[in-house]
GUVO-500641 format. One line per 4 residues: number of its first residue (from 1); for each residue x, y, z of N, C-alpha, C, O, CB. Coordinates in steps of 0.1 Angstrom, whole numbers, plus 5000, padded with zeros to 4 digits. Glycine has a CB too. Example, Ala and Ser with C-alpha at 12.3 -4.5 7.8 and 13.67 -1.06 7.14 Angstrom:
REM GUVO-500641
1> 5132 4943 5078 5123 4955 5078 5132 4967 5078 5142 4967 5085 5113 4955 5090 ~ 5128 4978 5071 5137 4989 5071 5129 5000 5079 5134 5011 5080 5141 4994 5057
//
This chain:
REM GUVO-500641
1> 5203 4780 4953 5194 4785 4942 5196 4801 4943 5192 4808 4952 5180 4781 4944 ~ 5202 4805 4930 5199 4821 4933 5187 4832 4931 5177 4827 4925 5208 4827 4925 ~ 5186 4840 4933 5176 4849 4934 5170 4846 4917 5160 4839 4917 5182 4866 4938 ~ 5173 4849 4909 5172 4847 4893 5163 4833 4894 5153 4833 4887 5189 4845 4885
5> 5167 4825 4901 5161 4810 4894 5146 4812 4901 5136 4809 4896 5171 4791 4899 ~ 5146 4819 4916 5132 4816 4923 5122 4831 4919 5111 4833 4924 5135 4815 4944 ~ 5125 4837 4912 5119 4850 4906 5103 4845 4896 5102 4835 4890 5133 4857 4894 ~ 5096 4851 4897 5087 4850 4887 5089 4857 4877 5091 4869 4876 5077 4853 4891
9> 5091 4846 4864 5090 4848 4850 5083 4864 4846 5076 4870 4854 5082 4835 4843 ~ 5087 4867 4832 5080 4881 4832 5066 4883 4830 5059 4893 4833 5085 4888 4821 ~ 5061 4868 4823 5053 4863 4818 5039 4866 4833 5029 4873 4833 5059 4847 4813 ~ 5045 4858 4844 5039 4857 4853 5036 4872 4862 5027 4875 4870 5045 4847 4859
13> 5044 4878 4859 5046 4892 4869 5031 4897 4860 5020 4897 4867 5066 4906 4865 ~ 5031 4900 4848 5021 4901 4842 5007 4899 4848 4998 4907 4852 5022 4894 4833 ~ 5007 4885 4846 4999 4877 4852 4992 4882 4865 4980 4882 4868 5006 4867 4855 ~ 5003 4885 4870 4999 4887 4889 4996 4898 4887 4984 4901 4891 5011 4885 4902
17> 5001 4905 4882 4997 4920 4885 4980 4926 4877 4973 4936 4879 5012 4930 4876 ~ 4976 4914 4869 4963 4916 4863 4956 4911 4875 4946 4918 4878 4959 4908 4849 ~ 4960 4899 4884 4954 4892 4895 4955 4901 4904 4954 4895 4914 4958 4880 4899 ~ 4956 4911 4906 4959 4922 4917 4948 4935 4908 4940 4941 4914 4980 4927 4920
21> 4949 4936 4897 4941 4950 4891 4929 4941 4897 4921 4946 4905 4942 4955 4871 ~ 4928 4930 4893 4911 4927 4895 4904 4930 4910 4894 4935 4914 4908 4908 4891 ~ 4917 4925 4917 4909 4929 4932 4906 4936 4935 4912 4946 4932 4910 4927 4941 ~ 4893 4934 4947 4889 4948 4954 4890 4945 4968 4893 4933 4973 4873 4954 4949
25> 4889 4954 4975 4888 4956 4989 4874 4946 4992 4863 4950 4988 4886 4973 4994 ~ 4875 4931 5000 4869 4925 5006 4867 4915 4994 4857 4907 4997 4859 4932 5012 ~ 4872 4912 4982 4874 4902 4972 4890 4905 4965 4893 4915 4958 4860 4902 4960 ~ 4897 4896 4969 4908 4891 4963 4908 4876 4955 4903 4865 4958 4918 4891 4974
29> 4916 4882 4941 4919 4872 4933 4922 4862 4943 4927 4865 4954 4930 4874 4921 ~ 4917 4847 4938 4919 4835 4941 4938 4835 4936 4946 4832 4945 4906 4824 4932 ~ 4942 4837 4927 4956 4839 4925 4965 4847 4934 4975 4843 4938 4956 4845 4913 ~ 4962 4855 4935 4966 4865 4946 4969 4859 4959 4980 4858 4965 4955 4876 4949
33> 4955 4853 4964 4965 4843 4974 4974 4831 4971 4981 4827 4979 4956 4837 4982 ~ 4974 4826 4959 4981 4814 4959 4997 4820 4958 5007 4814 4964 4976 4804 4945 ~ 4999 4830 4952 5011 4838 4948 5013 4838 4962 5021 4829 4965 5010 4854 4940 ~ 5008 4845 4974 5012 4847 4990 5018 4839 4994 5029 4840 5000 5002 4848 4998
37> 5011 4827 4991 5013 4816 5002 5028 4813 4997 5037 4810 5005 5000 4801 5001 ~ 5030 4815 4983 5045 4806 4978 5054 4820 4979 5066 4819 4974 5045 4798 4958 ~ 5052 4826 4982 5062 4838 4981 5069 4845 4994 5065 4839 5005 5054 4850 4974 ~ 5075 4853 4996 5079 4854 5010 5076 4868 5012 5078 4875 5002 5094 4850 5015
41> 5070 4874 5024 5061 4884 5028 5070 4899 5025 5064 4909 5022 5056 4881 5046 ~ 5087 4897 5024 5093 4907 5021 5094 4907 5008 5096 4918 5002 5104 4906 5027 ~ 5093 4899 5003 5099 4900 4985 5085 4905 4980 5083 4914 4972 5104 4881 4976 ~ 5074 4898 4987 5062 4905 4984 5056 4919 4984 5046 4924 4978 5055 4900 4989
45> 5066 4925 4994 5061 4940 4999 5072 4949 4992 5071 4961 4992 5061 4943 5017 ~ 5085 4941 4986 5094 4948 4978 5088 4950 4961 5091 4959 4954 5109 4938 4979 ~ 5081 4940 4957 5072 4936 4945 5062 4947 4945 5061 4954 4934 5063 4921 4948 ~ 5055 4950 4956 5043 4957 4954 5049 4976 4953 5045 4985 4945 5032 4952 4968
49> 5058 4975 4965 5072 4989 4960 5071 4996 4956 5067 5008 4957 5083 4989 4954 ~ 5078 4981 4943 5081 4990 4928 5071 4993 4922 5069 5004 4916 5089 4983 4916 ~ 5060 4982 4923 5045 4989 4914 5044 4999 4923 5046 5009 4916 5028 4980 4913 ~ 5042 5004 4935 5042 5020 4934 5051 5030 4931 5048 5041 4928 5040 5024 4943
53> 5064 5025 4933 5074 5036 4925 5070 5037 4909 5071 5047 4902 5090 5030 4926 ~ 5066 5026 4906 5065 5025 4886 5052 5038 4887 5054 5049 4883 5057 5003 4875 ~ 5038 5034 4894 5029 5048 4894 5032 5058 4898 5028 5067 4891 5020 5049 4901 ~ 5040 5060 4908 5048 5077 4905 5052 5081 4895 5048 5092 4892 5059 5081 4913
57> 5061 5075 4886 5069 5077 4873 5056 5080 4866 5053 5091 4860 5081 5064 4867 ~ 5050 5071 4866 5043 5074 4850 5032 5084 4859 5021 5079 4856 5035 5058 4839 ~ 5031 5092 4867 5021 5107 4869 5011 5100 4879 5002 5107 4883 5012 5116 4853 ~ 5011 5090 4882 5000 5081 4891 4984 5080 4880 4973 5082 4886 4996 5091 4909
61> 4986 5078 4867 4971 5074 4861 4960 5068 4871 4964 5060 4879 4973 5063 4851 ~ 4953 5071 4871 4937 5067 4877 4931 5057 4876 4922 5053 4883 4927 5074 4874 ~ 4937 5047 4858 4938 5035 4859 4944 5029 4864 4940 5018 4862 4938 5030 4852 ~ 4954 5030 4871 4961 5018 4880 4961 5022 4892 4972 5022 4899 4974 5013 4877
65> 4948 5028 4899 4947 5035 4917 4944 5018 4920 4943 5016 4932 4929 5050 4923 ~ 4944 5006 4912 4947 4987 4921 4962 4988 4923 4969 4978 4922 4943 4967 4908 ~ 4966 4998 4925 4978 4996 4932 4979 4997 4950 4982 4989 4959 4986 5008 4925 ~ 4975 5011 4950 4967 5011 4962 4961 5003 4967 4964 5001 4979 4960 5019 4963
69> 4950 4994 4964 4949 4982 4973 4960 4973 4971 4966 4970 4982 4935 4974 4970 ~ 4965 4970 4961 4978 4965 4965 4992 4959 4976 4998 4950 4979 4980 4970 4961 ~ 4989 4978 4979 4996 4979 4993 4995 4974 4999 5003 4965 5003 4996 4987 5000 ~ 4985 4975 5002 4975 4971 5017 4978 4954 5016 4982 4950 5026 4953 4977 5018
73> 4977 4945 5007 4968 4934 5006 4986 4927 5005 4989 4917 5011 4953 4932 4991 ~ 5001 4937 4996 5014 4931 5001 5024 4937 5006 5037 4936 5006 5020 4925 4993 ~ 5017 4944 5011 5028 4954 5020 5032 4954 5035 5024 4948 5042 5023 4968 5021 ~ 5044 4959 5039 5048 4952 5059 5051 4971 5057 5048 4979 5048 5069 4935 5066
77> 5061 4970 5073 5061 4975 5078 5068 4986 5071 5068 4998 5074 5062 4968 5087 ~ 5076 4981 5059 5089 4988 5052 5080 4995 5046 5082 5007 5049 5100 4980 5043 ~ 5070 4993 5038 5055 4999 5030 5054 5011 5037 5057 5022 5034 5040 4989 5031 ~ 5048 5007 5048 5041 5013 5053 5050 5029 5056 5045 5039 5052 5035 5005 5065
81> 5062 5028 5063 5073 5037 5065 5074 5045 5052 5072 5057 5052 5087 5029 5069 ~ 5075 5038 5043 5080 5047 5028 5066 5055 5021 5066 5064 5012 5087 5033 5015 ~ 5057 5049 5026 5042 5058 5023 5039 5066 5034 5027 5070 5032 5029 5048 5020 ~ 5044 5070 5044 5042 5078 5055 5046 5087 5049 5039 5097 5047 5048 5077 5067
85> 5064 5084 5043 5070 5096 5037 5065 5105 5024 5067 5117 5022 5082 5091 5034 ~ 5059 5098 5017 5054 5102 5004 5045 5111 5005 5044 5122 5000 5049 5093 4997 ~ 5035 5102 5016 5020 5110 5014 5021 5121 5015 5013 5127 5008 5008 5107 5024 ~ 5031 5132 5023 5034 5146 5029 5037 5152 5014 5033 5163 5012 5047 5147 5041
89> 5043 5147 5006 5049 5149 4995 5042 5155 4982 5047 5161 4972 5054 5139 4993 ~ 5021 5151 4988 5015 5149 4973 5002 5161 4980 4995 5161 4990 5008 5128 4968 ~ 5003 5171 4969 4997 5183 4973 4987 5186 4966 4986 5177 4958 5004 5194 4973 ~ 4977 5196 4965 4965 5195 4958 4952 5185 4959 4948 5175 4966 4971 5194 4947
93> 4947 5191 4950 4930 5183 4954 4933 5170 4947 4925 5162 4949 4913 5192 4947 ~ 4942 5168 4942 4945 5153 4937 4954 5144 4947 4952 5132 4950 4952 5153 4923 ~ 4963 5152 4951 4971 5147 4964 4968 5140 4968 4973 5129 4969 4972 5153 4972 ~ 4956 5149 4977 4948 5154 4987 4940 5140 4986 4940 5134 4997 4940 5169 4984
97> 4933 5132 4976 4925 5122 4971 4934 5112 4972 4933 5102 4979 4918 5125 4959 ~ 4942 5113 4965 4951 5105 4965 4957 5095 4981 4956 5083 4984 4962 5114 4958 ~ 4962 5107 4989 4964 5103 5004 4956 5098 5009 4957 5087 5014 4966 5112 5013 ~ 4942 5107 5008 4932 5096 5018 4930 5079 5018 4930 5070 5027 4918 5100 5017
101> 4929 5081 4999 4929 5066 4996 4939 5058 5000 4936 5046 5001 4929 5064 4984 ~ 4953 5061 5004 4965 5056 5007 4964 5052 5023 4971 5043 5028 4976 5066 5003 ~ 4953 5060 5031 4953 5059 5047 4948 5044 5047 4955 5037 5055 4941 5071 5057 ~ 4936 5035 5039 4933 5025 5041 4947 5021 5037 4953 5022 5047 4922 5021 5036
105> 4954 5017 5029 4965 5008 5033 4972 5003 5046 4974 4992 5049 4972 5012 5028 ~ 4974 5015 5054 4981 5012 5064 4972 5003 5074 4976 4993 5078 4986 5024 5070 ~ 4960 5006 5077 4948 5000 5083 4951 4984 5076 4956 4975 5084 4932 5009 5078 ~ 4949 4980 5063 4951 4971 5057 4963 4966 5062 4961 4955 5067 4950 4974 5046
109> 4979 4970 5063 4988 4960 5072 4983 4958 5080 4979 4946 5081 5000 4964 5076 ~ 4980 4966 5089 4978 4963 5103 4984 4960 5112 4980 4955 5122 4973 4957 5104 ~ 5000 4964 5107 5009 4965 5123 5009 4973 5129 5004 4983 5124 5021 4963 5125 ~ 5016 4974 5145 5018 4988 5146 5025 4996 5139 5022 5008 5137 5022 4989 5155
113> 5034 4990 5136 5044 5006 5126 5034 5006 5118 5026 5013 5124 5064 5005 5115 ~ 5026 5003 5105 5017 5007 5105 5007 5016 5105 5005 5026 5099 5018 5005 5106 ~ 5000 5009 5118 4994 5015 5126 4992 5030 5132 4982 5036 5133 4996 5008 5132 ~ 5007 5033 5135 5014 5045 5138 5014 5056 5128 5009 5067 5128 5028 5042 5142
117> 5018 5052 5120 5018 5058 5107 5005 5067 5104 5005 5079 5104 5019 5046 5097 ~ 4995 5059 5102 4982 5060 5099 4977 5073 5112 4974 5085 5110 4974 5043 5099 ~ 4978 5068 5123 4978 5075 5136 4987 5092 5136 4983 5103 5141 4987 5062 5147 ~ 4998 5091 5131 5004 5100 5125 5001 5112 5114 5005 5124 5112 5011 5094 5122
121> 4991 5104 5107 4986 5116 5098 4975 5122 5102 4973 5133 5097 4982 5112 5085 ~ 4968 5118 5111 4959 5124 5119 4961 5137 5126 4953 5147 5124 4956 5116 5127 ~ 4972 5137 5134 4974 5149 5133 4985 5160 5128 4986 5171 5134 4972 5151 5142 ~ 4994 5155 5117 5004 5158 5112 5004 5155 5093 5012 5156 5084 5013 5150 5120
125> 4992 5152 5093 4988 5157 5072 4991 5166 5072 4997 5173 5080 4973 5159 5064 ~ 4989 5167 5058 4991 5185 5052 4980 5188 5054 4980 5195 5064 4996 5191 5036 ~ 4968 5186 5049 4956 5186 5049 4942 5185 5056 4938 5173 5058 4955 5182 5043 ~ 4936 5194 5060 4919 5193 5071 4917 5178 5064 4917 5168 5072 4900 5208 5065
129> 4914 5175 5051 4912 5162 5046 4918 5148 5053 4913 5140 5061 4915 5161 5034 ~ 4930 5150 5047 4937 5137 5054 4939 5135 5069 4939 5124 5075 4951 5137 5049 ~ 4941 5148 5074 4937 5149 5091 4927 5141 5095 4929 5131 5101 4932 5164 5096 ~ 4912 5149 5088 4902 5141 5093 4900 5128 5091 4895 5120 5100 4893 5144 5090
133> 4904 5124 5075 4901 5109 5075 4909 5099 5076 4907 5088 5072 4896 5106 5065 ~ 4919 5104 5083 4934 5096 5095 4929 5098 5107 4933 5090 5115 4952 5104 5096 ~ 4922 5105 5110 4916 5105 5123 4908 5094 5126 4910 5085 5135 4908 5117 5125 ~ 4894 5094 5113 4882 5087 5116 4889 5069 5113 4886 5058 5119 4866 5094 5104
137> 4897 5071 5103 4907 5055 5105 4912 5049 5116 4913 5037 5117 4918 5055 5099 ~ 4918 5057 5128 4925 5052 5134 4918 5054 5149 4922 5051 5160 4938 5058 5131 ~ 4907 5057 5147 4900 5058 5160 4900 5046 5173 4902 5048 5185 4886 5061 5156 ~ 4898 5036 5165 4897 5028 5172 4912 5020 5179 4912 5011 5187 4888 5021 5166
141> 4921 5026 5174 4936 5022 5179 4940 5035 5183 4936 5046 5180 4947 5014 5168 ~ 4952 5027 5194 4957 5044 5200 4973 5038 5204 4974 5027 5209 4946 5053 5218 ~ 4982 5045 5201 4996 5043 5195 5001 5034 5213 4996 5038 5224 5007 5063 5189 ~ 5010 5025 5212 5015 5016 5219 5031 5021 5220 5040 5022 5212 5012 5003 5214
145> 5029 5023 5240 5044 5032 5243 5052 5021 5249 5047 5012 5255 5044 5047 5256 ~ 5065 5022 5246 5071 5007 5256 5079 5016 5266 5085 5011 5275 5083 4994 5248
//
């Protein structure tokens, strides 16, 4: 079966992606999980990506900050790495808002790379802001040496 036949229709991408605007942190669409369970955890965190690459393009509107939980709720480890890189990227008092809200994602994977990540902005943000509130996130974990 190729990639093309196991894809979700456009119809449904739609779909899902309204089942993702609706959720919030500590209620997820009932759809949202059914999508999980049938989907595979990479294709899911490649899915969720592009909806953040598509919000960069269009200036990051304020109506679709359910992207950001997004992350968190289909994003791994690959997520998490590629939003480490970004967050340094986004300057100003909108940035600035922007990043903090992005620190719960990584918390939300919850792996270590992750984990690290999040741990990372704490003391390596651009910002006293994101410093502090990568700090007060990650308090209770502390980076794992092998």
């Amino acid at each position: 079966m190729s990639e093309a036949d196991t894809a979700l229709p456009e119809s449904a991408v739609a779909i899902f992606c309204t089942m993702l605007a609706m959720s919030e942190p500590g209620s997820v669409h009932a759809g949202v999980d059914e999508v999980t369970r049938l989907a595979t955890r990479a294709s899911l965190s490649e899915f969720v990506w592009g909806l953040c690459t598509a919000w960069q393009r269009a200036g990051y509107p304020a109506n679709s900050q359910w992207v950001v939980h997004a992350l968190g709720l289909l994003g791994d480890d690959r997520v998490a790495l590629a939003l480490g890189q970004l967050i340094p990227t986004w300057s100003g008092t909108y940035g600035s808002a922007r990043a903090v809200a992005c620190l719960d994602v990584f918390a939300a994977i919850g792996t270590n790379r992750s984990l690290e990540q999040l741990y990372r902005m704490s003391y390596d943000g651009r910002s006293p802001r994101v410093r502090q509130a990568a700090l007060e996130n990650s308090a209770p974990w502390t980076p794992v040496t092998a």
